[in-house]
C-alpha positions as a LaTeX table, in Angstrom:
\begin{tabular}{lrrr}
\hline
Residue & $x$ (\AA) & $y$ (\AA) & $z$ (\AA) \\
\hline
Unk1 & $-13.15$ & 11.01 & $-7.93$ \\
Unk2 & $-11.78$ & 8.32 & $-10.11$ \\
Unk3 & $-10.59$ & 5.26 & $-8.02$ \\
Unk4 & $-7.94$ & 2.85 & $-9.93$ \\
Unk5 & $-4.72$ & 0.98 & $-8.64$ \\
Unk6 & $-1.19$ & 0.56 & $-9.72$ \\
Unk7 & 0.33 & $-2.56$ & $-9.50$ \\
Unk8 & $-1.34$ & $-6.39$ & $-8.89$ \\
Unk9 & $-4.77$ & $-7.12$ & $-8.34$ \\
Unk10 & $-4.22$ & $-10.51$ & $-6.28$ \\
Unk11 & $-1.26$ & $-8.04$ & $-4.35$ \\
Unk12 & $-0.93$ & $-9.52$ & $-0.74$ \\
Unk13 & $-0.32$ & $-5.87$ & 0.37 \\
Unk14 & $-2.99$ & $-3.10$ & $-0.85$ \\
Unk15 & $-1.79$ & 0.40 & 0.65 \\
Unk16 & $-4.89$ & 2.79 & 0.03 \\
Unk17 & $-4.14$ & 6.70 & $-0.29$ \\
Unk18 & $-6.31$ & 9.22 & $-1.42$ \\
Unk19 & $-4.94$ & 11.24 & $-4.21$ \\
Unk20 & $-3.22$ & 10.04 & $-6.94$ \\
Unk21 & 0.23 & 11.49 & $-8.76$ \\
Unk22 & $-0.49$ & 13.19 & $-11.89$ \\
Unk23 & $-0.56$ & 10.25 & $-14.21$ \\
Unk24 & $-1.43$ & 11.84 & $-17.93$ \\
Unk25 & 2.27 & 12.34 & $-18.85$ \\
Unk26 & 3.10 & 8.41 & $-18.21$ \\
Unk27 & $-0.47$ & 6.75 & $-18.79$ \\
Unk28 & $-2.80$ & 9.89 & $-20.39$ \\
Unk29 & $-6.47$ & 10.65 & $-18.96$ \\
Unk30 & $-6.83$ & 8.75 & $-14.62$ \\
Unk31 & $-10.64$ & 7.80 & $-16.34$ \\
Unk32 & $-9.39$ & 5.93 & $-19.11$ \\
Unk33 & $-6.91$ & 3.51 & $-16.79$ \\
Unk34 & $-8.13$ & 0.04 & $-16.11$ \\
Unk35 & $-8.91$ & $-0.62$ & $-12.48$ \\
Unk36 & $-5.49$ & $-1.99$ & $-12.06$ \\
Unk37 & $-2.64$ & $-0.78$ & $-14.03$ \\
Unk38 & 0.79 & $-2.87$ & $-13.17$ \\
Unk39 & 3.53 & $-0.55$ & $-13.54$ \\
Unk40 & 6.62 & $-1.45$ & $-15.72$ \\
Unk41 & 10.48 & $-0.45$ & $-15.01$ \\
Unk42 & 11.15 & 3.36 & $-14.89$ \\
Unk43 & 6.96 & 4.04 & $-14.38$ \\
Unk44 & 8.30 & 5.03 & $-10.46$ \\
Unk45 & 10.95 & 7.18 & $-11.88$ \\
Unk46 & 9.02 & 8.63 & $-14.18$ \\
Unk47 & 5.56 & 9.12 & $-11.91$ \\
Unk48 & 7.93 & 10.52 & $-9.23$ \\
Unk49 & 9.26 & 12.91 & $-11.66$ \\
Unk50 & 5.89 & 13.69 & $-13.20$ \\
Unk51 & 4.57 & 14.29 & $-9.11$ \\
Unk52 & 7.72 & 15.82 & $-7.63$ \\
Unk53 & 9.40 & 14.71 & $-3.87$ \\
Unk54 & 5.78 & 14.04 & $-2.42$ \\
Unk55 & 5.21 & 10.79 & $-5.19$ \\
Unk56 & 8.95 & 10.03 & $-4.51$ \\
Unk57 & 8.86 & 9.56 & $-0.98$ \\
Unk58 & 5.14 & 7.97 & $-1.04$ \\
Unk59 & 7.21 & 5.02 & $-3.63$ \\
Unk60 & 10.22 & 4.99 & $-1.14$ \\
Unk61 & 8.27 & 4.51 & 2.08 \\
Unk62 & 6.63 & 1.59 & 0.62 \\
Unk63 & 9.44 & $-0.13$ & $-0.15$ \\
Unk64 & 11.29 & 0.47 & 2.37 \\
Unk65 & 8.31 & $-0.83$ & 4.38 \\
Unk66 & 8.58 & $-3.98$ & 2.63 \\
Unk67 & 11.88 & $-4.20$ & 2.73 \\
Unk68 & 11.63 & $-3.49$ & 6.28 \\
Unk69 & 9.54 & $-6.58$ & 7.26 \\
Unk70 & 11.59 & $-10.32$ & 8.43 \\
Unk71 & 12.76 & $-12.08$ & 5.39 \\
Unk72 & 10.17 & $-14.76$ & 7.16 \\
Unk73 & 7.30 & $-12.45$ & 6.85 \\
Unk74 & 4.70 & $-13.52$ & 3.71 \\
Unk75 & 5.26 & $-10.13$ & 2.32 \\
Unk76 & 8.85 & $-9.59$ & 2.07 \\
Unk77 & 10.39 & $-9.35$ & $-1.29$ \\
Unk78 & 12.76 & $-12.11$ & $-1.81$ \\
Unk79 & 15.43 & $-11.79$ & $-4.10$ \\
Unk80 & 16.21 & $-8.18$ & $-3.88$ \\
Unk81 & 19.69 & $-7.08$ & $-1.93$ \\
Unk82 & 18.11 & $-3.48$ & $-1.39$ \\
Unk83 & 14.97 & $-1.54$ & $-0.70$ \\
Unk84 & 15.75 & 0.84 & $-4.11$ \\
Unk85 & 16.53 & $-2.12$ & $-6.20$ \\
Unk86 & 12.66 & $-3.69$ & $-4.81$ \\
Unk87 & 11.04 & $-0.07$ & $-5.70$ \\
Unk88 & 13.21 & 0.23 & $-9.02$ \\
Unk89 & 12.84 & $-3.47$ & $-10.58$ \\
Unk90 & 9.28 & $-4.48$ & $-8.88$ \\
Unk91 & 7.33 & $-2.72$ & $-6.91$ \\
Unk92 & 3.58 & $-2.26$ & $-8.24$ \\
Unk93 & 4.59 & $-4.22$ & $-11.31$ \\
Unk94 & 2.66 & $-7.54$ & $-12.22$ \\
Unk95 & 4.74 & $-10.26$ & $-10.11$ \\
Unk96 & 5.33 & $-7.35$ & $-7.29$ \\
Unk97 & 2.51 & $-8.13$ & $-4.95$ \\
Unk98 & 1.94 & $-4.94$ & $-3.90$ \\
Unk99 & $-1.10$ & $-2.70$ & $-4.88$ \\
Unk100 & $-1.27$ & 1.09 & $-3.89$ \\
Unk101 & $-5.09$ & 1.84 & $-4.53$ \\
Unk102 & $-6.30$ & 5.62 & $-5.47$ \\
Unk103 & $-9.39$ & 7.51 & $-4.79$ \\
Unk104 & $-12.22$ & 5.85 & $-2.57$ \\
Unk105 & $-11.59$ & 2.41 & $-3.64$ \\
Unk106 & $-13.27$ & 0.43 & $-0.95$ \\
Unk107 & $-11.03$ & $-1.86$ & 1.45 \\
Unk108 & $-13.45$ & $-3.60$ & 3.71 \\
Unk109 & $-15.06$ & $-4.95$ & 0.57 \\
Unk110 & $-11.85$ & $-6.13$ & $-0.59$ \\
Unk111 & $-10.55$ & $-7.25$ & 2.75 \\
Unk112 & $-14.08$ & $-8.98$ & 3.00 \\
Unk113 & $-13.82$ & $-10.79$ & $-0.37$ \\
Unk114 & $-10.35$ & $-11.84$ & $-0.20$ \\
Unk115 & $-10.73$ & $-13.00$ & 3.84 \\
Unk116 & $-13.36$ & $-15.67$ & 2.32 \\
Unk117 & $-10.11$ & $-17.52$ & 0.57 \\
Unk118 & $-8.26$ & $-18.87$ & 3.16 \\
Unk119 & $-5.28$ & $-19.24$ & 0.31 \\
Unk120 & $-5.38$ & $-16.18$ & $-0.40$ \\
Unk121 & $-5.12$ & $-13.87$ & 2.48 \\
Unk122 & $-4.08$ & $-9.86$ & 1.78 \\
Unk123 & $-3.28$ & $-7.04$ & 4.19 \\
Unk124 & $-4.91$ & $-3.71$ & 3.70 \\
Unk125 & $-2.99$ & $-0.81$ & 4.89 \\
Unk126 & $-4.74$ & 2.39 & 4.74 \\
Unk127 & $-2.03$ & 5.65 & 4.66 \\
Unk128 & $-3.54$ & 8.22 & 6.48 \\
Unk129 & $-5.96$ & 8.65 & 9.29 \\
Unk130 & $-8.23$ & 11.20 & 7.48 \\
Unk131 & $-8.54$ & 9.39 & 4.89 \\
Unk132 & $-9.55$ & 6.55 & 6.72 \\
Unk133 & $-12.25$ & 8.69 & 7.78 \\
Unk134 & $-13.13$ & 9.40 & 4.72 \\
Unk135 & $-13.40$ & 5.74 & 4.04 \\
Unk136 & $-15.74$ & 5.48 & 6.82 \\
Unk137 & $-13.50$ & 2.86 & 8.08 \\
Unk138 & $-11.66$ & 4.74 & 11.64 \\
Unk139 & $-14.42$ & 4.09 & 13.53 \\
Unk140 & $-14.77$ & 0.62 & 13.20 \\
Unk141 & $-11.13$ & $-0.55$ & 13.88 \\
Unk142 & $-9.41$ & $-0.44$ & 17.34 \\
Unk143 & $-6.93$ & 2.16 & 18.23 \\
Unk144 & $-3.95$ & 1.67 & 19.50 \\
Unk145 & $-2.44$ & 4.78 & 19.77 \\
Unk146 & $-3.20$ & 7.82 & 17.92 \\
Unk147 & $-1.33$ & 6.93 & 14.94 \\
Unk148 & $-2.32$ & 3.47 & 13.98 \\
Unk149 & $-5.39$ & 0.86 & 14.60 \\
Unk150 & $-6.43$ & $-2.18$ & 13.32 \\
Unk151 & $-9.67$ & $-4.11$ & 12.40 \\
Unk152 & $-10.87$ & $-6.45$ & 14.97 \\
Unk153 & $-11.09$ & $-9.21$ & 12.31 \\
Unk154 & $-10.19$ & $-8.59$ & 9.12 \\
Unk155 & $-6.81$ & $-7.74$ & 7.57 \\
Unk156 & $-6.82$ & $-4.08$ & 7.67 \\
Unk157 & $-4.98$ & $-1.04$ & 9.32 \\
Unk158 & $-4.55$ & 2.21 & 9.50 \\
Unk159 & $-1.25$ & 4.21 & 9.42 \\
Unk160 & $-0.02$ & 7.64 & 9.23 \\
Unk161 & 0.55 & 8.63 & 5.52 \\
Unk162 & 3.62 & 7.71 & 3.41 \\
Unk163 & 5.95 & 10.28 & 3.92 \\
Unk164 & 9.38 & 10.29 & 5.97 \\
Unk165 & 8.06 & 12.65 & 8.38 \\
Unk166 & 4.71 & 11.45 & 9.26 \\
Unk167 & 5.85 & 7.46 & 8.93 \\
Unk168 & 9.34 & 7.89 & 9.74 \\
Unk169 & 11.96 & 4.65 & 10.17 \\
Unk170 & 10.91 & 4.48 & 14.18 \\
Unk171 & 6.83 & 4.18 & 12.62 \\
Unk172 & 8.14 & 1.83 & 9.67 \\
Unk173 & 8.70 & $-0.86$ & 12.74 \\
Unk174 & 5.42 & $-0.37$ & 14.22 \\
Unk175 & 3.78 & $-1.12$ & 11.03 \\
Unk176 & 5.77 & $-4.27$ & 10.45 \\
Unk177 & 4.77 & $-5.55$ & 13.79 \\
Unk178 & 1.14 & $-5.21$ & 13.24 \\
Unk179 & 1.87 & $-6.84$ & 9.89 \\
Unk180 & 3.23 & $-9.63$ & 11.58 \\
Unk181 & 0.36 & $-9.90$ & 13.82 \\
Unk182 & $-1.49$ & $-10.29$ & 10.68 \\
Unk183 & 0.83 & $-12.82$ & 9.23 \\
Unk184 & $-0.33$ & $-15.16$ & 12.12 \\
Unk185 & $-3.80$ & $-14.94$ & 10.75 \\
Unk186 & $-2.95$ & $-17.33$ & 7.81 \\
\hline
\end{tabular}
């Protein structure tokens, strides 16, 4: 399986899911993309279209989980006045810093790499237990219910997928306050 990214490759949130949207309508052939693609304005509509409601509500949860965080919190998206005006105008383009990583990219190596730059500190998220497992990556992080864990030292965790049923508003706050407990890690 082809693994490639949408969005910024120095992202300070990398959400990892397993299967991509159909891209070959917006971008042609997933093996001829770069490793990182940054999306430009109407690429979400567009992808969303291209992928159906699934695609749309993986883009929506993601912004609304950003959107969701403090206006504190390293992540948030400054200088949007809505969650759809953050996934419309920005997110997964080049200034974004957000990432959503396809395939078996690998984040422990990333999380690795990027925890040796203390200025430079990124949060893995990885959407969806099995594919965690997949990753190789459930049994090495902690637990804390059956829903979401975390790695005992670097910057990644594991959530259900991105999807209004599965991460639903109530699960949106969990994740931001295990995002916060990674904030503190700067």
């Amino acid at each position: 399986m082809t693994s490639f990214a949408f969005g910024n490759p120095h992202a300070r949130v990398h959400v990892y899911v397993e299967k991509a949207p159909p891209v070959e309508n917006v971008f042609g052939h997933a093996d001829d993309l770069p490793l990182y693609t940054s999306l430009q304005k109407g690429h979400i509509k567009a992808l969303g279209e291209a992928g159906g409601n699934g695609w749309r509500k993986v883009f929506n949860v993601y912004a609304k989980l950003m959107f969701a965080l403090p206006e504190s919190s390293p992540f948030y998206p400054h200088g949007y006045k809505t969650w759809q005006a953050f996934r419309d105008q920005a997110l997964l383009q080049a200034e974004s810093n957000t990432a959503l990583h396809f395939g078996h990219a690998n984040p422990l190596r990333s999380a690795q790499t990027q925890h040796s730059d203390p200025k430079h500190l990124a949060l893995h998220i990885i959407a969806g237990r099995t594919h965690a497992h997949k990753l190789e990556l459930s049994g090495s992080c902690v637990w804390i219910n059956n829903e979401f864990a975390k790695h005992p030292t670097l910057p990644i965790l594991i959530c259900p997928y991105f999807d209004y049923r599965q991460l639903s508003n109530s699960k949106i706050d969990v994740l931001t306050k295990l995002m916060a407990i990674n904030d503190c890690n700067e």
